[in-house]
Every structure is written in structure tokens, then in C-alpha cells.
C-alpha positions as a Markdown table, in Angstrom:
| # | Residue | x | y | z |
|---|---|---|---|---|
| 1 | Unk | 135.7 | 152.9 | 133.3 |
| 2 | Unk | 136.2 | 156.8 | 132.6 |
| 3 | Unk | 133.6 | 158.8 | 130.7 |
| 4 | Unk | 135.1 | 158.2 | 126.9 |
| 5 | Unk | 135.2 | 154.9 | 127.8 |
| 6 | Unk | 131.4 | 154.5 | 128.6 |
| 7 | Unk | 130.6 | 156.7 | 125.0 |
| 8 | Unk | 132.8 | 154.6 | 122.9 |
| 9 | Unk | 130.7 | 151.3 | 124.6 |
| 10 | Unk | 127.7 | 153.4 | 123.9 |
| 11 | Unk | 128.5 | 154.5 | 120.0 |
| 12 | Unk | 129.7 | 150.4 | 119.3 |
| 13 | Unk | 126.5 | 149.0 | 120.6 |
| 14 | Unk | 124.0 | 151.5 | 119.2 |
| 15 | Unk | 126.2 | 151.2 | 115.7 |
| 16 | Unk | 125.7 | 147.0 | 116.1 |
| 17 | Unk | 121.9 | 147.7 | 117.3 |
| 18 | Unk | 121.4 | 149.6 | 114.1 |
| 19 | Unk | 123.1 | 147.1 | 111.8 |
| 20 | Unk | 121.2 | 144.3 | 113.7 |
| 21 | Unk | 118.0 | 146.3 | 112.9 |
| 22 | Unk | 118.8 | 146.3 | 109.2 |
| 23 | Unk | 119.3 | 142.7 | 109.0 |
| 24 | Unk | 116.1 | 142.0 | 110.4 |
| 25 | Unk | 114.4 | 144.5 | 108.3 |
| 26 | Unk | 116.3 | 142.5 | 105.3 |
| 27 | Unk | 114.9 | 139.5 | 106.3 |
| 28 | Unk | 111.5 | 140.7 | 107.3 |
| 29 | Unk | 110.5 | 143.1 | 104.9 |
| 30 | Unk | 108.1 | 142.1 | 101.4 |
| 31 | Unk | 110.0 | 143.3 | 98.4 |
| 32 | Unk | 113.5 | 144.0 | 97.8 |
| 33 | Unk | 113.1 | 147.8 | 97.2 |
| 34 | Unk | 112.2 | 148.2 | 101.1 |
| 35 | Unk | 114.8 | 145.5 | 102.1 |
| 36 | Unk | 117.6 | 147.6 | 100.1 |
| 37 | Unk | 116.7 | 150.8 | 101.6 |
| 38 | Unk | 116.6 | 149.0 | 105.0 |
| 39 | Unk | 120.3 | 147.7 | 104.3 |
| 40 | Unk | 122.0 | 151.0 | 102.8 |
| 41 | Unk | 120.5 | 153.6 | 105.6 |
| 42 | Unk | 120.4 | 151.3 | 108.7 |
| 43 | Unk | 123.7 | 149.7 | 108.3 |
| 44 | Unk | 125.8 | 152.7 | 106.8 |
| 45 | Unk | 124.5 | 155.0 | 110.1 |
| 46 | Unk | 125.3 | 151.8 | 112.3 |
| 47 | Unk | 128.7 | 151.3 | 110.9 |
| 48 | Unk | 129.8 | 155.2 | 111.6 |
| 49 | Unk | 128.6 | 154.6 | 114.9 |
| 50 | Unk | 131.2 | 151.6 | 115.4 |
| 51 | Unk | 133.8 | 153.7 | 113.6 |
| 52 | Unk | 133.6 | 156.9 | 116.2 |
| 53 | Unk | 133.2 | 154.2 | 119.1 |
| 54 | Unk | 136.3 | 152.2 | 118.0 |
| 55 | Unk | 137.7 | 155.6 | 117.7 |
| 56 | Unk | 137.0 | 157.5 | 121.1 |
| 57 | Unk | 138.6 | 153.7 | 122.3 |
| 58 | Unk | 141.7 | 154.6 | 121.1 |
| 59 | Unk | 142.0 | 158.3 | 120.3 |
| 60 | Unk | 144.2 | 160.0 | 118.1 |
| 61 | Unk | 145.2 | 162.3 | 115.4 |
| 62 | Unk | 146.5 | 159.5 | 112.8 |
| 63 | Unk | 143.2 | 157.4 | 114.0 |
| 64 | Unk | 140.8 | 160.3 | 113.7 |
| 65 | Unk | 142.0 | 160.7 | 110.3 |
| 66 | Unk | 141.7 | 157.1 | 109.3 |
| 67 | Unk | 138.0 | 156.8 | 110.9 |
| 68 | Unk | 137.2 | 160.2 | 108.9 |
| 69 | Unk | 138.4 | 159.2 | 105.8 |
| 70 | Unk | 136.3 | 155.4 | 106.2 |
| 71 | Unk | 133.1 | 157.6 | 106.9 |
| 72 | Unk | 133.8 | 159.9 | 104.1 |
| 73 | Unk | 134.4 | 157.1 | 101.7 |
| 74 | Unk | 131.0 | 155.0 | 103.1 |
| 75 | Unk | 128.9 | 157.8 | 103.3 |
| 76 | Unk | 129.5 | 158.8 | 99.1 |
| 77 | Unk | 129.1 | 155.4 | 97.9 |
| 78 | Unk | 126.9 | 153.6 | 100.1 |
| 79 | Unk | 123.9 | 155.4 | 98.7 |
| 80 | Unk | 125.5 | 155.2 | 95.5 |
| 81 | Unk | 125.4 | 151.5 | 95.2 |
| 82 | Unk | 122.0 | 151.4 | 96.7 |
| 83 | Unk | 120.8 | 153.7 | 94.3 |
| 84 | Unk | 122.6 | 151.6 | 91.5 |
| 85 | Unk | 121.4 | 148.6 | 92.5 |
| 86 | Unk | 117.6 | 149.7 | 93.1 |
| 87 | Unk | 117.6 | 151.3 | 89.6 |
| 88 | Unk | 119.1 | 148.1 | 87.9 |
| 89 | Unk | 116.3 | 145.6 | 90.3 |
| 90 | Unk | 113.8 | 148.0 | 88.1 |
| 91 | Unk | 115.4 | 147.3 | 84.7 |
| 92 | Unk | 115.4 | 144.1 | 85.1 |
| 93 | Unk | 111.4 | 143.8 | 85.4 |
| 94 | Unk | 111.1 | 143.5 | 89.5 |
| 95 | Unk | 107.8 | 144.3 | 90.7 |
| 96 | Unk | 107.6 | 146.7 | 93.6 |
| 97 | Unk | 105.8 | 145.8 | 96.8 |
| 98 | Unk | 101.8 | 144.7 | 97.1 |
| 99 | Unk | 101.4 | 148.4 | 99.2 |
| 100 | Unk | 103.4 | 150.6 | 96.3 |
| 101 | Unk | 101.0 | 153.3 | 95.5 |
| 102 | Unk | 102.7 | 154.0 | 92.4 |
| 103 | Unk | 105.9 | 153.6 | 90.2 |
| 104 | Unk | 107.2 | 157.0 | 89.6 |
| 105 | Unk | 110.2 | 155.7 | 87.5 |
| 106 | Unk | 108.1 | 153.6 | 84.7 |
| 107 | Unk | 108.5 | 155.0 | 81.8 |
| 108 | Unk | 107.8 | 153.8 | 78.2 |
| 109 | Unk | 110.5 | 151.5 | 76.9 |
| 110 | Unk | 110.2 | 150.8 | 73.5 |
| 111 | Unk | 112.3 | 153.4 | 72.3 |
| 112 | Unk | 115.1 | 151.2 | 74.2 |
């Protein structure tokens, strides 16, 4: 086993560690605001990893670009969609977490 080799092996496992982390931080954590931001940072950084590992296993120009353009496209809308879908669990009424200090978004409503 060569040294690029040994890194891709390291980037693929940390990548699954991180993505493992965020599962158990979906499962363990008390509201779904803390769970969501769990999911989106955890498992978007874990997935890059897996990308560059899967990459550096078989490098190349045509595969660099490929594994560039998945990161690009995951990093600009994974926290997109997490943002989205935290702003509409807030719409719809979901109370935050028994240790929020406060809500910064709540805002008057009755004009809606």
C-alpha cells in the first residue's frame, strides 16, 4: 500500500466516521432544530471526505473534475435545504428545544 493509498483509506473512513456521527446525533439529540443542524454540517463535511478519498483512489483529470463539481454542487445547497427546511419546521409552529435561550426569529404574525 503506497502513501495515496493510505490517504484515500484515511479521507473514506474519517468521511463515514463523520456521517456515522451525524446519524447518532440525529437520533440522540432533543429537538429537530439541533438534529437538522447535526445532519446538514456533519454529513455534508463527511461526504467531501468520501469524495477526495474515492478520488485520490483513482486519480485523474476527468475524475477530479467530477468529484469537484459533486462538492461544489453539495456544498451550495446542502445548507440551502437545511436552512429551508429549519425555517419552514418554524412556520409550522415547532417548538425549539427545552435548553433554547431564546427565539430570535419569532416575530408577530398577524399581519400574515
Amino acid at each position: 500500500m503506497n502513501a495515496l493509498e493510505a490517504m484515500s483509506w484515511a479521507c473514506m473512513g474519517l468521511g463515514v466516521w463523520l456521517i456515522a456521527v451525524a446519524a447518532v446525533g440525529y437520533v440522540r439529540l432533543p429537538d429537530p432544530y439541533s438534529r437538522l443542524n447535526a445532519v446538514t454540517k456533519a454529513s455534508a463535511l463527511g461526504l467531501v471526505l468520501v469524495l477526495v478519498g474515492a478520488w485520490m483512489a483513482e486519480p485523474g483529470w476527468l475524475e477530479a473534475v467530477e468529484v469537484l463539481l459533486a462538492i461544489w454542487l453539495l456544498l451550495t445547497t446542502a445548507p440551502v435545504g437545511g436552512y429551508a427546511i429549519g425555517r419552514a419546521l418554524h412556520r409550522s409552529g415547532v417548538p425549539l428545544g427545552p435548553r433554547a435561550g431564546y427565539d430570535e426569529l419569532h416575530e408577530d404574525r398577524r399581519g400574515e
